[in-house]
ZADO-1210 file (C-alpha; in nm, 4 decimals, padded with zeros to 6 digits):
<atoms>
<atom x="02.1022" y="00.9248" z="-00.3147" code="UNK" pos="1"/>
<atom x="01.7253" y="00.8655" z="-00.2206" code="UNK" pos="2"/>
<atom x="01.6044" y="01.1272" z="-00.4397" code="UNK" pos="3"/>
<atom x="01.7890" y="00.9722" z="-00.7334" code="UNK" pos="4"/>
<atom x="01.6033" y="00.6087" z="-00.6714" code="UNK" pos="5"/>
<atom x="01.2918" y="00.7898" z="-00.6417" code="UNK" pos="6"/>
<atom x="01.3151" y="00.9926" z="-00.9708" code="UNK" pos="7"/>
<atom x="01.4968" y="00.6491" z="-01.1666" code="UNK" pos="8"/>
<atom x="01.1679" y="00.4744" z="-01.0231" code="UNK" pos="9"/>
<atom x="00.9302" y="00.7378" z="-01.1696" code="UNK" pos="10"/>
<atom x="01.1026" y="00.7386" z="-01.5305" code="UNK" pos="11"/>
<atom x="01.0652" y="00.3542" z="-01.5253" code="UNK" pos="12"/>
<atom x="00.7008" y="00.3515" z="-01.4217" code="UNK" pos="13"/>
<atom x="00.6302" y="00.6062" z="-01.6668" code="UNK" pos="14"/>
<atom x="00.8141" y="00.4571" z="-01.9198" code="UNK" pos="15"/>
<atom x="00.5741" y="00.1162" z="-01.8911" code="UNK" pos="16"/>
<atom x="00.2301" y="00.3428" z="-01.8365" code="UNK" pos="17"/>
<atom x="-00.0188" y="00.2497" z="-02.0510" code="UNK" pos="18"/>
<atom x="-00.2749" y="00.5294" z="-02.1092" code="UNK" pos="19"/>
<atom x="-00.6681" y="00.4215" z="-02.1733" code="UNK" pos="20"/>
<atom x="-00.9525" y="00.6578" z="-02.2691" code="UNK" pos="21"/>
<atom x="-01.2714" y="00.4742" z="-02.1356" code="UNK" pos="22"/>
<atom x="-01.6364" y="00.5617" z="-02.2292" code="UNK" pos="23"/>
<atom x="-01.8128" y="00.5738" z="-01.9571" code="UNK" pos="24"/>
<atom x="-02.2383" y="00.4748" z="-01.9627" code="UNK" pos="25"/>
<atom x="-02.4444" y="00.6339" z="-01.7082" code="UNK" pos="26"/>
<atom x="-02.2451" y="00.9276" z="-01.5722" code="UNK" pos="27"/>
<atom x="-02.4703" y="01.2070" z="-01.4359" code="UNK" pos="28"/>
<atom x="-02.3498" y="01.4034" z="-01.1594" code="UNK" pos="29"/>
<atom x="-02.0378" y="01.4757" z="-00.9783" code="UNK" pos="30"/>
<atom x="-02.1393" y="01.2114" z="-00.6972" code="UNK" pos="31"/>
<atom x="-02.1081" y="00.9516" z="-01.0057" code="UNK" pos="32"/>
<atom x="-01.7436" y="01.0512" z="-01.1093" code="UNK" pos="33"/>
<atom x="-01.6872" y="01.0152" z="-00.7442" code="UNK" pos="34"/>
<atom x="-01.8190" y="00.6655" z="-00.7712" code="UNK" pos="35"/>
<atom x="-01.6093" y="00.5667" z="-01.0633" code="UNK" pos="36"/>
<atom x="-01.2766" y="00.7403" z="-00.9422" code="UNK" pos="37"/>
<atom x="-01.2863" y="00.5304" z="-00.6035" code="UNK" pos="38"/>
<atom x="-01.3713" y="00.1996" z="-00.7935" code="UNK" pos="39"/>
<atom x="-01.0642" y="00.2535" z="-01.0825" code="UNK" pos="40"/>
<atom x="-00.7635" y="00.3654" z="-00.8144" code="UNK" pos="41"/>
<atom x="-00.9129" y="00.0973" z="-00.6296" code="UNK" pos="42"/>
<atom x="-00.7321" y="-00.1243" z="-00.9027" code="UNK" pos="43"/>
<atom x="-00.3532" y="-00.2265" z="-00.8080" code="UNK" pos="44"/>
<atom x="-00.1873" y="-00.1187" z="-01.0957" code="UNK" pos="45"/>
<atom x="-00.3881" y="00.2217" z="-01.1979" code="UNK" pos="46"/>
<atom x="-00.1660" y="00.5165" z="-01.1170" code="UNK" pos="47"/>
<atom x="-00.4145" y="00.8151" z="-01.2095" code="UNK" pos="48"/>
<atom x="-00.7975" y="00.8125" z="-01.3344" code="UNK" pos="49"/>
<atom x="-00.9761" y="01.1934" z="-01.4419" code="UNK" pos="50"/>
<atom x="-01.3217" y="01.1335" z="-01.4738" code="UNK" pos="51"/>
<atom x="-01.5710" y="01.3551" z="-01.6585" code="UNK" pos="52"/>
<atom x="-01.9504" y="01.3138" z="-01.6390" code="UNK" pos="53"/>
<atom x="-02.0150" y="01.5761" z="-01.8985" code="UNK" pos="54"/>
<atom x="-01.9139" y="01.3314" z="-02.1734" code="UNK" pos="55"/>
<atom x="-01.9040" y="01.0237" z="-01.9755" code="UNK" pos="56"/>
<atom x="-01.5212" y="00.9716" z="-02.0309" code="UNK" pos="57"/>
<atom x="-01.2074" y="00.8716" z="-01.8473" code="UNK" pos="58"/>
<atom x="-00.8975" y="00.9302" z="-01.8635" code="UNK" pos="59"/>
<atom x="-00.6778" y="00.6367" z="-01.6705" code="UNK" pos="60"/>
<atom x="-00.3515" y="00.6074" z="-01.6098" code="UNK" pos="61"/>
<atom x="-00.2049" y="00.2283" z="-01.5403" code="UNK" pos="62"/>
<atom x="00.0780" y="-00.0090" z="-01.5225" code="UNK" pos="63"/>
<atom x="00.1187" y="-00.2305" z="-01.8102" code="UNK" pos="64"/>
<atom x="-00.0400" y="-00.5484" z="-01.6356" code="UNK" pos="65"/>
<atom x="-00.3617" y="-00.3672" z="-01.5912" code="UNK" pos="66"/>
<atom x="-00.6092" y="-00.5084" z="-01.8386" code="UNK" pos="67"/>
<atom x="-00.9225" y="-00.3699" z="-01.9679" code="UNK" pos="68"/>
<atom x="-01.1607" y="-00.6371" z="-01.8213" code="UNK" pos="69"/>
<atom x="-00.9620" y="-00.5589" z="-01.4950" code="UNK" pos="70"/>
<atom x="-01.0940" y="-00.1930" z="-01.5576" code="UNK" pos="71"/>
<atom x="-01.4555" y="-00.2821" z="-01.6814" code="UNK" pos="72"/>
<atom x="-01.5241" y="-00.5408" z="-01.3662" code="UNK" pos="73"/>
<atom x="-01.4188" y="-00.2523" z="-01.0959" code="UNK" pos="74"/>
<atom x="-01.6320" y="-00.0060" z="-01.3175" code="UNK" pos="75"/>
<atom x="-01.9039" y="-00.2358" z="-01.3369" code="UNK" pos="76"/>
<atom x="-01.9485" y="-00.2831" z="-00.9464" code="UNK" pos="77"/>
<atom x="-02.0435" y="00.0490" z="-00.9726" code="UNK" pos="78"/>
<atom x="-02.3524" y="00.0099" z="-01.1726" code="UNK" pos="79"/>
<atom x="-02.1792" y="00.1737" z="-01.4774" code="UNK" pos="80"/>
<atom x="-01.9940" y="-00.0045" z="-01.7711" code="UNK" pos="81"/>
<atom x="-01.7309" y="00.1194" z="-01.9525" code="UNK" pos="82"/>
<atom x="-01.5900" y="00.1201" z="-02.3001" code="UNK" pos="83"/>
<atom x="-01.2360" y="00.1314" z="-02.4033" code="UNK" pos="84"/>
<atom x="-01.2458" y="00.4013" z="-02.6990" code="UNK" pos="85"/>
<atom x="-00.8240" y="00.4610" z="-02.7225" code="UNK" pos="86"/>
<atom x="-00.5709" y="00.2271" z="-02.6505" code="UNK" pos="87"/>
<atom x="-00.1815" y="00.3805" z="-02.5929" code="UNK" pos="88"/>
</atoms>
């Protein structure tokens, strides 16, 4: 019966996900995609983030109340900004 919830819970989540590709300035190493991982599943409401330096992009993952200014402000603390280049 548990397993059932759990799996009904997933297909609803996933069902609202809202999928951003973010353009991220500033990215040069590893230790920066680090940075900017921590800082976006810091967020309440972001589910997954994959970071790349090599062309400054992310991939995030969120709930649908997660805006993009929530996104940018977390990023920002950081000392990077990012850009929302895909909206799903």
């Amino acid at each position: 019966m548990g397993r059932i919830a759990i799996s009904l819970l997933l297909l609803v989540s996933l069902a609202y996900a809202k999928e951003w590709k973010l353009h991220i300035n500033g990215m040069h190493c590893i230790a920066c995609t680090l940075a900017v991982k921590k800082a976006l599943m810091g967020v309440s409401g972001v589910q997954e983030a994959k970071i790349n330096f090599k062309n400054e992009s992310a991939l995030v993952i969120t709930d649908e109340k997660i805006t993009l200014r929530m996104m940018q402000d977390s990023v920002a603390q950081t000392g990077y900004s990012a850009i929302a280049q895909v909206q799903k």
